[in-house]
N, CA, C and O of each residue as an XYZ file, in Angstrom:
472
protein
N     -28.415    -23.559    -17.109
C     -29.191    -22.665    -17.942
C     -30.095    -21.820    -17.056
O     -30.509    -22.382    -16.042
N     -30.503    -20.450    -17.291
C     -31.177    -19.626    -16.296
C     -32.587    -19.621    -16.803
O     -32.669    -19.669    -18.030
N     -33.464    -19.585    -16.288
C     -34.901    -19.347    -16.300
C     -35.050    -18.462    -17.145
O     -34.027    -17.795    -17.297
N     -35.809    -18.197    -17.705
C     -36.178    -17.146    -19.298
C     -37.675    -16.237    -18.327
O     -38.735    -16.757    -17.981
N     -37.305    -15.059    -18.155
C     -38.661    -14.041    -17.813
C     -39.915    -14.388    -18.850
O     -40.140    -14.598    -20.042
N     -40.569    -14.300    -17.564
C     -42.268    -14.856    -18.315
C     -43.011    -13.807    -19.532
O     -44.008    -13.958    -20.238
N     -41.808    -12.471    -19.369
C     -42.215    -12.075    -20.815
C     -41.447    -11.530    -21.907
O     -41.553    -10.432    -22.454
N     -40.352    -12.851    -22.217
C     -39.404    -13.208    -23.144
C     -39.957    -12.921    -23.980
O     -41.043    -12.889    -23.402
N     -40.281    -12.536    -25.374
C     -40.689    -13.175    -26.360
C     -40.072    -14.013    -27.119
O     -38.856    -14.159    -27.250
N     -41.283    -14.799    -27.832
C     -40.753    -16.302    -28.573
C     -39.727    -16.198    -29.441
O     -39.358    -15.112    -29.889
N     -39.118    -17.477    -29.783
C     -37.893    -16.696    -30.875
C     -38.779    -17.003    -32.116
O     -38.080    -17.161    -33.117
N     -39.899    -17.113    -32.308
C     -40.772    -17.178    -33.462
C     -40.582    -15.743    -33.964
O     -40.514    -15.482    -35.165
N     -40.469    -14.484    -32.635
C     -41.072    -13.354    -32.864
C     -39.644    -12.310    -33.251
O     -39.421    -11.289    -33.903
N     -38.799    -13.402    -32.302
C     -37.792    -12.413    -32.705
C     -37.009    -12.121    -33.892
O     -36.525    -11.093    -34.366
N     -37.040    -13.538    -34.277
C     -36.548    -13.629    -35.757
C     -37.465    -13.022    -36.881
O     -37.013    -12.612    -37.950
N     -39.002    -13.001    -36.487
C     -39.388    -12.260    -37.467
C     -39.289    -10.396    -37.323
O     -39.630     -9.727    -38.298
N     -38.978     -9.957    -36.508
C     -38.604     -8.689    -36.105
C     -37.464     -8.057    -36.674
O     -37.388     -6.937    -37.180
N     -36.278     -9.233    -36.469
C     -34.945     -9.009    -37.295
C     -35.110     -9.215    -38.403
O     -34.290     -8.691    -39.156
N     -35.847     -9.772    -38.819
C     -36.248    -10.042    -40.633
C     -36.825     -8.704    -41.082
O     -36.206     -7.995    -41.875
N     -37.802     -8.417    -40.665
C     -38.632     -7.131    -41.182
C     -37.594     -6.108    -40.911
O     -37.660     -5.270    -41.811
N     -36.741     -5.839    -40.129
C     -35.935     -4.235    -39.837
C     -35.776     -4.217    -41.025
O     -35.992     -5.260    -41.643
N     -35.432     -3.265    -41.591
C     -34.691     -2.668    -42.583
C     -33.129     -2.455    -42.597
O     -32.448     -2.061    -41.650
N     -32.617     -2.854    -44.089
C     -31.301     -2.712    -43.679
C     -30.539     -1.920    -44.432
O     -30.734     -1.697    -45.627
N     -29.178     -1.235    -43.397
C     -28.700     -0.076    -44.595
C     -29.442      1.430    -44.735
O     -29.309      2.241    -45.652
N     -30.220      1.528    -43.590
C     -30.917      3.069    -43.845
C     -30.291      3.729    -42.967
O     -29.828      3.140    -41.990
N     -30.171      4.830    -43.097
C     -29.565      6.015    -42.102
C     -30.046      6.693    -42.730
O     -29.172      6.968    -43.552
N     -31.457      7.582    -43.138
C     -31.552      8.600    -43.485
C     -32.617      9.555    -42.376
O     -33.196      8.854    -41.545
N     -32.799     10.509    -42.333
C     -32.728     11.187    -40.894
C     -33.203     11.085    -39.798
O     -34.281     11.413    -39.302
N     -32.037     10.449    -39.331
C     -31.932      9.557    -38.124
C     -32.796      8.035    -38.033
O     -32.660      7.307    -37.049
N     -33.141      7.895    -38.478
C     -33.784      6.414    -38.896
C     -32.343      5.307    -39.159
O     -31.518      5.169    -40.063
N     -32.630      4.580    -37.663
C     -31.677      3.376    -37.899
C     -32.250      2.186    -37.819
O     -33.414      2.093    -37.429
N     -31.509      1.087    -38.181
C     -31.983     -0.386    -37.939
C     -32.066     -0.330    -36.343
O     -33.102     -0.785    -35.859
N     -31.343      0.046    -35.688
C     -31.625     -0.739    -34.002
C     -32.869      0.715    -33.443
O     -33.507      0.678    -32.390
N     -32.911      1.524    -34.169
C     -34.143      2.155    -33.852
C     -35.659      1.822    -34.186
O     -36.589      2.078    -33.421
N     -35.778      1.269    -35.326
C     -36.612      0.207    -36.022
C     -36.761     -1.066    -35.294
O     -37.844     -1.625    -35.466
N     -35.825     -1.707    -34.437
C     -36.129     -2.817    -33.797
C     -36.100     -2.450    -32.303
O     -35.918     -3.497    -31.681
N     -36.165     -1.784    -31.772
C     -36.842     -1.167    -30.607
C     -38.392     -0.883    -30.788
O     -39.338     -1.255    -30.095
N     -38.353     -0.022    -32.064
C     -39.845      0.541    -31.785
C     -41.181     -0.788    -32.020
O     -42.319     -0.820    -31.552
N     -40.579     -1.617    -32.784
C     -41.131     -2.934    -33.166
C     -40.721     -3.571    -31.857
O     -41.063     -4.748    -31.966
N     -40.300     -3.433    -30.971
C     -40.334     -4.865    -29.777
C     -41.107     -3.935    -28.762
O     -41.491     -4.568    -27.779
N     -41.384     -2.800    -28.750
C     -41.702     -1.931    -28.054
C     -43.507     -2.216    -28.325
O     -44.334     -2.157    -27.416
N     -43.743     -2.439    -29.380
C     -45.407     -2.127    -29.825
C     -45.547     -3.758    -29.594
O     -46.577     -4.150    -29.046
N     -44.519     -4.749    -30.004
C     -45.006     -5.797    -29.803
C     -45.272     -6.848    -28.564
O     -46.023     -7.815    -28.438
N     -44.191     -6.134    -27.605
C     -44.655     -6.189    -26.041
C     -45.910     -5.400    -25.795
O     -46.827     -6.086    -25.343
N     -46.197     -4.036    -25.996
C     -47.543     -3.518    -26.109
C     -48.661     -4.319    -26.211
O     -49.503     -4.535    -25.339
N     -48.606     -4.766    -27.396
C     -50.113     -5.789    -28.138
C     -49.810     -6.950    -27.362
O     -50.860     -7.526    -27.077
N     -48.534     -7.682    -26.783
C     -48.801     -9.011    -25.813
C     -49.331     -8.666    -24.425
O     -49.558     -9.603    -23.659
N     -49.522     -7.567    -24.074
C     -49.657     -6.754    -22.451
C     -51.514     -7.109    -22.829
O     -52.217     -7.862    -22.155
N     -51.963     -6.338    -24.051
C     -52.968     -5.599    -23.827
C     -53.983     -6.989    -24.096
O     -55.062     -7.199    -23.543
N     -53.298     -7.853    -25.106
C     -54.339     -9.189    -25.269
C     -54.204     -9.888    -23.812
O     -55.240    -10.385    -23.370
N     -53.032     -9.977    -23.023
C     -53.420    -10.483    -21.806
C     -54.443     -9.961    -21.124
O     -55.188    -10.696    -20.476
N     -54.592     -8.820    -21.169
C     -56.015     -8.138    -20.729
C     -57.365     -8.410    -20.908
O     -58.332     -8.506    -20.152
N     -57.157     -8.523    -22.264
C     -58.696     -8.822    -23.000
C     -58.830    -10.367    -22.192
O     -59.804    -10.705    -21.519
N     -57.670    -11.151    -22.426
C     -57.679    -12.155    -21.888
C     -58.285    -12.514    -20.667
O     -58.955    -13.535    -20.510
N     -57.974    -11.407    -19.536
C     -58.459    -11.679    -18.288
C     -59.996    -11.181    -18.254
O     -60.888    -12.009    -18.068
N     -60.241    -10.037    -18.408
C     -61.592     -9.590    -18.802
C     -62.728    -10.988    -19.470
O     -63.684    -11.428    -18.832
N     -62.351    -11.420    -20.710
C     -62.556    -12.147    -20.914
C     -63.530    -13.508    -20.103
O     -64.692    -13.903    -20.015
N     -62.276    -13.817    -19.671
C     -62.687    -14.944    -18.510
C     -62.765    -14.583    -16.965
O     -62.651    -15.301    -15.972
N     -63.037    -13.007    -17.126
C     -63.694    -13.536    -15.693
C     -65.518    -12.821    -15.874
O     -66.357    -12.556    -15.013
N     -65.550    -12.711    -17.367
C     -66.762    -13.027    -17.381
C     -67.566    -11.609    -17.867
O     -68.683    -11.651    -18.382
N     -66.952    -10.567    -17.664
C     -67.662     -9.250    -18.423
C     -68.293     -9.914    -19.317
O     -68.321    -11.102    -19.641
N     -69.120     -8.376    -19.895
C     -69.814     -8.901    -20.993
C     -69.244     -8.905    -22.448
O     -68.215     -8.268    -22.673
N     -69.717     -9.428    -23.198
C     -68.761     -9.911    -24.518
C     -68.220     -8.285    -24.748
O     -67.058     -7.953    -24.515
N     -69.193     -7.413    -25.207
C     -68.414     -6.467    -25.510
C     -66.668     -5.499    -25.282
O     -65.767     -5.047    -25.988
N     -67.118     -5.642    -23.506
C     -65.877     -5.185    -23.145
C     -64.664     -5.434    -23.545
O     -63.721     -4.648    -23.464
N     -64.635     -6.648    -24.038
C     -62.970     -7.192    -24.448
C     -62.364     -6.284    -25.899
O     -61.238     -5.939    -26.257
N     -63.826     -6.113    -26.510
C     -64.053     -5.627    -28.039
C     -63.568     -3.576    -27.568
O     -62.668     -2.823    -27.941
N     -64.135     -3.507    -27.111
C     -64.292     -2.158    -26.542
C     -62.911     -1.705    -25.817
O     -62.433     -0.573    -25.728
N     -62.533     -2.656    -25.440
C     -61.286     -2.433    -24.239
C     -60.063     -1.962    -25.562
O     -59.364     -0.950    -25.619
N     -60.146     -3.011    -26.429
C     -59.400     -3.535    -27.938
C     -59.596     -1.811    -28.582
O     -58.581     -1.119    -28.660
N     -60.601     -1.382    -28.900
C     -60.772     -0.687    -29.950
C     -59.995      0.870    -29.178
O     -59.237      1.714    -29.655
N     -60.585      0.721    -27.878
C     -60.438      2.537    -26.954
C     -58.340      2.105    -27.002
O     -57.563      3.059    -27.021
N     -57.972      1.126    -27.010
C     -56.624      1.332    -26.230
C     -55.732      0.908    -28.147
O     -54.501      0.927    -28.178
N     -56.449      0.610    -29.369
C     -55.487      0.181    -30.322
C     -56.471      1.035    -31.705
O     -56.601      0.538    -32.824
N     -57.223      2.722    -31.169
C     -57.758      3.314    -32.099
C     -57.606      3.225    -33.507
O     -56.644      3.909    -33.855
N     -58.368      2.453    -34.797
C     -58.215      2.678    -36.140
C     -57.292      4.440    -36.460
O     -57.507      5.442    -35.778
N     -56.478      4.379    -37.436
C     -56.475      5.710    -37.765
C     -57.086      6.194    -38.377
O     -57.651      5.405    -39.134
N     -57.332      7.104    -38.513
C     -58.675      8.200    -39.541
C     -58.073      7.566    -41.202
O     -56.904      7.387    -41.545
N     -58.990      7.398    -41.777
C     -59.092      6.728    -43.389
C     -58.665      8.051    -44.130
O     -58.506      9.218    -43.772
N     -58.549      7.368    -45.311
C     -57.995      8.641    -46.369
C     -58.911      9.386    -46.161
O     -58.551     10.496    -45.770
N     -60.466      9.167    -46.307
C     -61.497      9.646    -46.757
C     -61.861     10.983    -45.504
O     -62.211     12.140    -45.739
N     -61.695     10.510    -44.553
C     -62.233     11.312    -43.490
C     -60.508     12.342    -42.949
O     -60.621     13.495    -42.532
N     -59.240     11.729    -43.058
C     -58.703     13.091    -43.627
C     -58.907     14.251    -44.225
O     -58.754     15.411    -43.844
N     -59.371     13.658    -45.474
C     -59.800     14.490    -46.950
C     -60.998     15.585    -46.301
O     -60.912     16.811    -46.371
N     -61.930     14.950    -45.769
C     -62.891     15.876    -45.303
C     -62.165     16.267    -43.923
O     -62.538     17.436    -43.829
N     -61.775     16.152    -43.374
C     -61.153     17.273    -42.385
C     -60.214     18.268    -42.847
O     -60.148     19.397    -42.361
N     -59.400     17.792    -43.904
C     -58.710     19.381    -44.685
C     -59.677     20.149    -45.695
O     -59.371     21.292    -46.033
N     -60.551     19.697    -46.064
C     -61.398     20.093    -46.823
C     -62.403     21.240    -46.056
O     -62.962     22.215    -46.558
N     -62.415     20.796    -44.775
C     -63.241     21.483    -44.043
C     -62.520     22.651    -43.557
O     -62.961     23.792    -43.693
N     -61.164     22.311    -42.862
C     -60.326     23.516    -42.040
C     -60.336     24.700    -43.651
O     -60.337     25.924    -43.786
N     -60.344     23.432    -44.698
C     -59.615     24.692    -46.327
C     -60.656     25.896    -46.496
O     -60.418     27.069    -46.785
N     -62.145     25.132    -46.174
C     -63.244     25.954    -46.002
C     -63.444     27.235    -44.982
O     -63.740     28.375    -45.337
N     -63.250     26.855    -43.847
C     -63.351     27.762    -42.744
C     -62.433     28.520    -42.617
O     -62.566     29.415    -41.783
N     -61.245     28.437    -43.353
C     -59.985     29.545    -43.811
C     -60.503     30.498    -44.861
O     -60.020     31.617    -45.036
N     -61.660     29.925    -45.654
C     -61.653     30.958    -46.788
C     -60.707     30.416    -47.827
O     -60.785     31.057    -48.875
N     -59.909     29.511    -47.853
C     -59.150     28.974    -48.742
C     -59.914     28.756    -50.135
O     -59.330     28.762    -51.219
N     -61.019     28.601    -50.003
C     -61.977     27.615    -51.320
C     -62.859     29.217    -52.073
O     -63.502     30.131    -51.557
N     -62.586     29.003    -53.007
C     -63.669     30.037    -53.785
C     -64.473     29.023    -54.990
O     -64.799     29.493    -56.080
N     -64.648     28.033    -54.730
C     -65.449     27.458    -55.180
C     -66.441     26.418    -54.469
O     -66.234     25.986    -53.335
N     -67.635     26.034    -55.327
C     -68.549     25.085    -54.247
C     -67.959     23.673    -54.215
O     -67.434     23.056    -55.142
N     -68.163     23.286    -52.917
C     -67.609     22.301    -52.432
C     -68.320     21.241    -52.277
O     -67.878     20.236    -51.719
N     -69.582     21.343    -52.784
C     -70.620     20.244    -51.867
C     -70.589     18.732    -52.916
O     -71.074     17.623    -52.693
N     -69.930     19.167    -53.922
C     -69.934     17.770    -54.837
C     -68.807     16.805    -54.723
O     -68.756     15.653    -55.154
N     -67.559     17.752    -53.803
C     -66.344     17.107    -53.086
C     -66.543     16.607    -51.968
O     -65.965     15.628    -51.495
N     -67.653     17.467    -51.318
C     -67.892     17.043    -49.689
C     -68.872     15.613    -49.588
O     -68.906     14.983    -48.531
N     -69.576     15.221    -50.666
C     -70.300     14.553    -50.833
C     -69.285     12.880    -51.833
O     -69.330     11.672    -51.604
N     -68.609     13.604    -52.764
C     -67.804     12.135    -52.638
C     -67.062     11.578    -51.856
O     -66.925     10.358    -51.760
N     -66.294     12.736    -50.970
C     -65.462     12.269    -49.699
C     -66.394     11.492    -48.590
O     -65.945     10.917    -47.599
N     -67.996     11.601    -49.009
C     -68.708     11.051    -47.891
C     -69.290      9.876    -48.170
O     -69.699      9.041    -47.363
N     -69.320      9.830    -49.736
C     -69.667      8.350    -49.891
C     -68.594      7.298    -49.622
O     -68.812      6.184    -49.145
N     -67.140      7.902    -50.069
C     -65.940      6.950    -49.874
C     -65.547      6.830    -48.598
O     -64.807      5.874    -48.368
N     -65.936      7.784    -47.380
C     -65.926      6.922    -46.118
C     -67.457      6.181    -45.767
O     -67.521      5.364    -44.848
N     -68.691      6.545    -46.591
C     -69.478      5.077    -46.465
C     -69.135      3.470    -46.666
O     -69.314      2.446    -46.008
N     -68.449      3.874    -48.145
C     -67.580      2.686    -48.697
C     -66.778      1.553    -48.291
O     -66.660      0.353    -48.542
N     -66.085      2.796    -47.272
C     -64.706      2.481    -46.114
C     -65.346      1.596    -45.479
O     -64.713      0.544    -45.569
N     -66.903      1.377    -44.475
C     -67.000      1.301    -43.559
C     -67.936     -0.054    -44.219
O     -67.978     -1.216    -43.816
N     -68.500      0.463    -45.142
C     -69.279     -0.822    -45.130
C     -67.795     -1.936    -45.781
O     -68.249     -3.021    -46.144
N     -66.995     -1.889    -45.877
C     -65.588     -2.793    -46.962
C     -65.214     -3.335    -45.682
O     -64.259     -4.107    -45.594
């Protein structure tokens, strides 16, 4: 039997990878073995980057960095809410809007308060 590379992944992971693909799609250009690339692709990614935090970690930085290292390299995406106010804004500065906006600009701002405190 040959030695397995130290960054095999588990067959915990693989079987759940082949489970989640999707099956039976071909619609444009979207395949199953394209779907399980891009999924072994992100999931070697996230095992690279926790080894990191990992080392950071223990050799002692300060707590933050591991948190910080995490957030700069696996960015949240922008929320509905703060979309909404970025088209809302470009719709504005086009001249797009002939009406007042400040009662839209103001719920879009409580619902990314919402976001953040949830």
């Amino acid at each position: 039997m040959t030695e397995q590379h130290p960054i095999t992944p588990p067959q915990e992971l693989v079987e759940k990878l082949r489970n989640d693909a999707p099956r039976e799609i071909r619609d444009a250009g979207v395949t199953r073995e394209r779907h399980l690339i891009i999924a072994a692709y992100c999931a070697g990614a996230d095992q690279e980057l926790e080894a990191c935090v990992k080392w950071i970690e223990d050799c002692g930085y300060h707590p933050s960095v591991p948190e910080d290292l995490r957030a700069a390299r696996r960015p949240k995406p922008p929320s509905l809410a703060e979309q909404a106010l970025t088209q809302l804004q470009a719709m504005e500065q086009a001249g797009a809007l002939d009406c007042n906006i400040d009662a839209i600009r103001r719920a879009l701002e409580r619902l990314q308060e919402l976001e953040s405190d949830g």
